[in-house]
N, C-alpha and C positions, 0 to 999 in steps of 0.2 A: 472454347475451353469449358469443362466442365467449372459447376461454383465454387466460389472459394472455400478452401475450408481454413478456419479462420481458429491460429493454435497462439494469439497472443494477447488472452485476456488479462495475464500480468500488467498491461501496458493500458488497457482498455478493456472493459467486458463490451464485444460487438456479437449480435445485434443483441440491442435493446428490446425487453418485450415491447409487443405488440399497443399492447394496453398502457406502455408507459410515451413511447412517440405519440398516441393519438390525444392522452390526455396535456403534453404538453402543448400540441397545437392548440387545443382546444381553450385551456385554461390562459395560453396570449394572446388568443383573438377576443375571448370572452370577458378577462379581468387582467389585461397586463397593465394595469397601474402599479404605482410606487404606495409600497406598502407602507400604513400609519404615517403617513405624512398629512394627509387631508380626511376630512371626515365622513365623505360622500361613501355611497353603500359600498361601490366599486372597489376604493380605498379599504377600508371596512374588510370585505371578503377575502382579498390578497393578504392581508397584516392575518386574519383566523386563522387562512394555512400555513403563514409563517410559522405560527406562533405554534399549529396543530401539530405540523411534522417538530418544532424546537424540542416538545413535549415527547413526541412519538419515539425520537433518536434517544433522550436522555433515558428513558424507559431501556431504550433496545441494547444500550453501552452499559446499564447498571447504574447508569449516574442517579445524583442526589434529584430526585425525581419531586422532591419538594422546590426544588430550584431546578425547573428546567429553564429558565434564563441566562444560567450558566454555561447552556449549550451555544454555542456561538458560531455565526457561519462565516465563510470565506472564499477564496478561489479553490484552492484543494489543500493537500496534506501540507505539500512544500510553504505554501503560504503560514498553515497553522501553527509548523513545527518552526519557521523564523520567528512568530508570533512568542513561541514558548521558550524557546534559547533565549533569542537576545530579553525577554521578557524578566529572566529568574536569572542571570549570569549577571555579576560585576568582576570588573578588575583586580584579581586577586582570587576569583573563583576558583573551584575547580569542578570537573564533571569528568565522570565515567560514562564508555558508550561501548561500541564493540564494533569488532570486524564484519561482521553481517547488515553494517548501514547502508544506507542510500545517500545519495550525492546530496539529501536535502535535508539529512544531520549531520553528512559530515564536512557541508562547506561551510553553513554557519557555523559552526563551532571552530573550524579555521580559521575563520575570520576573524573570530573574538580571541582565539590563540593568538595571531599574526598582529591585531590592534589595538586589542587591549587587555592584556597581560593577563587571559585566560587558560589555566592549565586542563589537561585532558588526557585520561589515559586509556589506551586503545584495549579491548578483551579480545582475545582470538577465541576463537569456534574447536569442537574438536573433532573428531577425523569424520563426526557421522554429521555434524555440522549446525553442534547445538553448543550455547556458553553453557558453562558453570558458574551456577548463581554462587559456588563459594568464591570463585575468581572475583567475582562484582567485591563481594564480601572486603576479601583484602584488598581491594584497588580505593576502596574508601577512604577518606583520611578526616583529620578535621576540619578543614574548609571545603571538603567534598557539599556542593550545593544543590547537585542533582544529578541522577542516574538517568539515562534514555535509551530504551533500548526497540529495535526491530520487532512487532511481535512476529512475523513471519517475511520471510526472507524473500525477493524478489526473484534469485538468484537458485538459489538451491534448494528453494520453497519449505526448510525447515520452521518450525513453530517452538518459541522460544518459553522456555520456562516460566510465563511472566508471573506467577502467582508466587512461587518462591521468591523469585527475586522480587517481587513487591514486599513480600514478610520481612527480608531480610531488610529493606529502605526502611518500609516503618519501623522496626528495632531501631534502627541507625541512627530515625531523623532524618532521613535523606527525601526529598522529594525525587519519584518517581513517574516518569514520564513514557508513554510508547507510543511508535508510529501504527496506527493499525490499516495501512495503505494497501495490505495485500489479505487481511484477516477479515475487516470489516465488510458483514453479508455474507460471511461464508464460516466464519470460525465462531462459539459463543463467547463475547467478554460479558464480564460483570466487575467494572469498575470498584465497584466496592466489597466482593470477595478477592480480589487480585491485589486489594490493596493501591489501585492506579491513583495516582491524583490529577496526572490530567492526559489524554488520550488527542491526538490527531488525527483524521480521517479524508478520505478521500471519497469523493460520490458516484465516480466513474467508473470504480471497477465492479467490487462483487456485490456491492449495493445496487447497482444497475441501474442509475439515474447519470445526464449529460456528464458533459465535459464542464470545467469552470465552476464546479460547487464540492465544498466541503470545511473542512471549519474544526471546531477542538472542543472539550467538553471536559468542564477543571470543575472541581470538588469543590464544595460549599469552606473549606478550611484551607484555600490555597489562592491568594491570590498574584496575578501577572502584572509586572510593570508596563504599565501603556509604552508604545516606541510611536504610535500613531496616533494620528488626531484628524477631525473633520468633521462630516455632516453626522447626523444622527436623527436629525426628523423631526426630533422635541428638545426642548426648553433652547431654544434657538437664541435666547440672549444672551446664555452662560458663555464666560471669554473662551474658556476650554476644553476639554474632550470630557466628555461623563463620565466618572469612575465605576459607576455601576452596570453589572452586567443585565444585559446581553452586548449595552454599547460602549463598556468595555474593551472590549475584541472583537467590535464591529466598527465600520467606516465605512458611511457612504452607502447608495442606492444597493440593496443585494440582488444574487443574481434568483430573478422570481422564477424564471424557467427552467435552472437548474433546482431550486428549490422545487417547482412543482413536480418535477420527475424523481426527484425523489420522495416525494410522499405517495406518489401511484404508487411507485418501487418497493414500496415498506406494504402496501397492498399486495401485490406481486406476489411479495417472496409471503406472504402470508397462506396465497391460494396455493400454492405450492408442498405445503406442511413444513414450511418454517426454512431456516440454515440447514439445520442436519441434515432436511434429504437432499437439496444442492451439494452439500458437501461430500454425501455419503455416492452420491449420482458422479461428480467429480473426481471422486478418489477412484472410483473403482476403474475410470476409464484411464487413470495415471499409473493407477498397477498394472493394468491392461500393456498399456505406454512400455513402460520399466521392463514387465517380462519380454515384450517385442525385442526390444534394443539389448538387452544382455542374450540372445540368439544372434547377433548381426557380430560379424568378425571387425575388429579394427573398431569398435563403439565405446569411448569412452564415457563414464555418466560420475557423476556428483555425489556424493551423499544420499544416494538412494538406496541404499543397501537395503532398510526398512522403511518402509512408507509409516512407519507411523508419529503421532506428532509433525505430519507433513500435510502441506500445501499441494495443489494438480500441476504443481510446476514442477518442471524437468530440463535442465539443460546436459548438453552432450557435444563431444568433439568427436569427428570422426578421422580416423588416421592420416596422413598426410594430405588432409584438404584444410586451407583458413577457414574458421567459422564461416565468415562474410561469405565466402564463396560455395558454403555448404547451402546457406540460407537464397540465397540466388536462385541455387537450382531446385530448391523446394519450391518458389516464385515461382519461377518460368517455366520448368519443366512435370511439375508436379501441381501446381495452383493451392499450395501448402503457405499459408504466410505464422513466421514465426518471426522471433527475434535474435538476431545477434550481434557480438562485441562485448563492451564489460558493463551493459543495463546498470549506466550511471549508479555503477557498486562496486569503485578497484579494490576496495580491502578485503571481498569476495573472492576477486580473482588472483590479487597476489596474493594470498594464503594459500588459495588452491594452488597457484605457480602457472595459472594460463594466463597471466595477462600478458606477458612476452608473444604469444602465438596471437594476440586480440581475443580473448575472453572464448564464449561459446555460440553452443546454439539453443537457444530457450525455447520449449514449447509448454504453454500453457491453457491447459483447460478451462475450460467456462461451461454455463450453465445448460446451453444449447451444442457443446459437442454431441456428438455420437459415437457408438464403437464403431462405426465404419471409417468417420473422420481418424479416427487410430487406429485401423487397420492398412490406410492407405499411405498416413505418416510412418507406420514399420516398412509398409512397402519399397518406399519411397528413400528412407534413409537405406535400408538394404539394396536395391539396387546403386545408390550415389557412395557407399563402402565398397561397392562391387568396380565400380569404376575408377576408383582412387589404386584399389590394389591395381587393375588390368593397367594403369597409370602410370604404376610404379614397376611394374615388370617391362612395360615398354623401353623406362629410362633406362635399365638396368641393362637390358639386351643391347640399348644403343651405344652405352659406354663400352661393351666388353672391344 
């Protein structure tokens, strides 16, 4: 079989540059010590690049770049975004979020719903598959204690007004939060034109560093109630967890290898000319995408109408086939790997009304597509429409 071609960087950006696998071999054979814990040079050079990418990311988010200690790392988004719920929520709360979340705002905040008498009220999207920051606007009330929203959709890969809706918090008083799990590496934030106060990230996708790193980055006027406690490295006498950040919203050994591929990766995407030509390289192959599939009969698609204020992401149903079994024959018969079902996002899919049929079919662009890789996925779903229909004629002949 020919090589993969590989349409589900939503879920992962694969493959990793070159320069960023070699430099993680390299920096845990060389220096895989536990960082600031001991004072040995070893020890020394690992805690630098901690501390060198803590600095580099606070820069790259817009964060309070006088406080890059504020920057804080973690296992990924889902990690960061329990960290920031349960962290700013009490009993009696209330929080605004919206229909375009991920399973990893919208279970903690069920959870706090369910146990401890957290209210919550859900924003729907509208037909092209963007909130209305006036919607955020009235959903606020006076024990509204924070707003969190998607900044780009997993799903439908739209890109959310965050800048409005951050104006709108700060008027409010409302702390504003967002997931940037699909933006981060690929979209520009600036924390402090957007008005964010604290941001979640993930290191594995459009950032292009491993799996198991990524962490949250909260404003010098915002602080999170600890839920965690443990090692930290220093003042080892104190009975309890250190209030100050970075160890704060750190616990325990971090992961140095996921740390080091992302500071190649912030090198990377630099030799590159930055986000926007990834982005602008990205888009173009998603429009490329969009115009293929509106030629293919029986192709439903998403909120694509306009690619703009959009993500390389794209999902699609094709007429009388289940996702699941759309994605199969992309696998085996085509060597196409995407994603489908409801990408741990059902308030995605029952808005749109597919999660009754099991969600879609998602294909998502990354940095190392080509237009050939999307010329063979048009091919590909145009032949597997071709087959559904010859499918549905067969049944048709067989009942008369």
């Amino acid at each position: 079989m020919e090589e993969l071609i590989y349409l589900d960087n939503a879920a992962t950006s694969w493959p990793k540059p070159d320069e960023v696998y070699d430099f993680m071999v390299k920096f845990y054979r060389d220096c895989g010590v536990n960082p600031g814990r001991s004072g040995f040079d070893k020890a020394i050079e690992a805690g630098n690049i901690l501390e060198d990418l803590r600095a580099r990311l606070t820069r790259f988010f817009g964060g309070d770049t006088s406080n890059p200690e504020r920057l804080c790392f973690g296992y990924n988004a889902t990690d960061a975004l329990n960290l920031i719920i349960q962290g700013l929520l009490s009993p009696g709360d209330h929080i605004v979020s919206t229909n375009v979340e991920h399973n990893s705002v919208i279970r903690p905040i069920n959870h706090l719903v369910r146990d401890h008498g957290v209210e919550v009220t859900w924003i729907p999207f509208d037909k092209d598959g963007f909130v209305d920051p006036d919607d955020i606007k009235k959903a606020v009330k006076a024990n509204t204690r924070l707003v969190i929203v998607n900044h780009g959709s997993n799903v439908i890969g739209t890109i959310q007004p965050v800048a409005a809706i951050g104006k709108i918090c700060r008027e409010l008083g409302v702390t504003f939060a967002i997931d940037c799990s699909q933006t981060a590496g690929v979209v520009p934030i600036d924390m402090q034109e957007m008005n964010v106060d604290v941001l979640a990230f993930t290191g594995h996708k459009s950032l292009l560093g491993a799996t198991g790193i990524g962490g949250l980055c909260v404003r010098k006027h915002l602080d999170i109630r600890q839920t965690r406690s443990g090692g930290t490295g220093v003042r080892s006498a104190y009975p309890y967890h250190l209030e100050e950040y970075p160890f704060r919203m750190e616990f325990g050994t971090p992961n140095m290898v996921g740390v080091a591929s992302l500071w190649k990766a912030q090198e990377w995407i630099q030799k590159q000319g930055g986000i926007d030509k990834i982005y602008a390289h990205e888009m173009k192959l998603a429009r490329k995408l969009v115009a293929g599939f509106k030629n293919i009969d029986g192709v439903t698609f998403y909120c694509c109408d306009s690619m703009e204020n959009h993500l390389s992401t794209v999902t699609i149903n094709v007429a009388g086939l289940e996702a699941g079994d759309v994605g199969i024959m992309l696998d085996v018969d085509f060597g196409i790997a995407t994603r489908t079902g409801l990408h741990c996002a059902p308030l995605v899919h029952q808005q749109l009304g597919i999660d009754k049929i099991h969600g879609g079919v998602r294909f998502s662009i990354g940095a190392f597509n080509t237009e050939q890789h999307i010329d063979k996925a048009i091919k590909a779903i145009a032949e597997i429409s071709e087959r559904a229909r010859q499918m549905k004629q067969t049944r048709l002949q067989s009942s008369k």
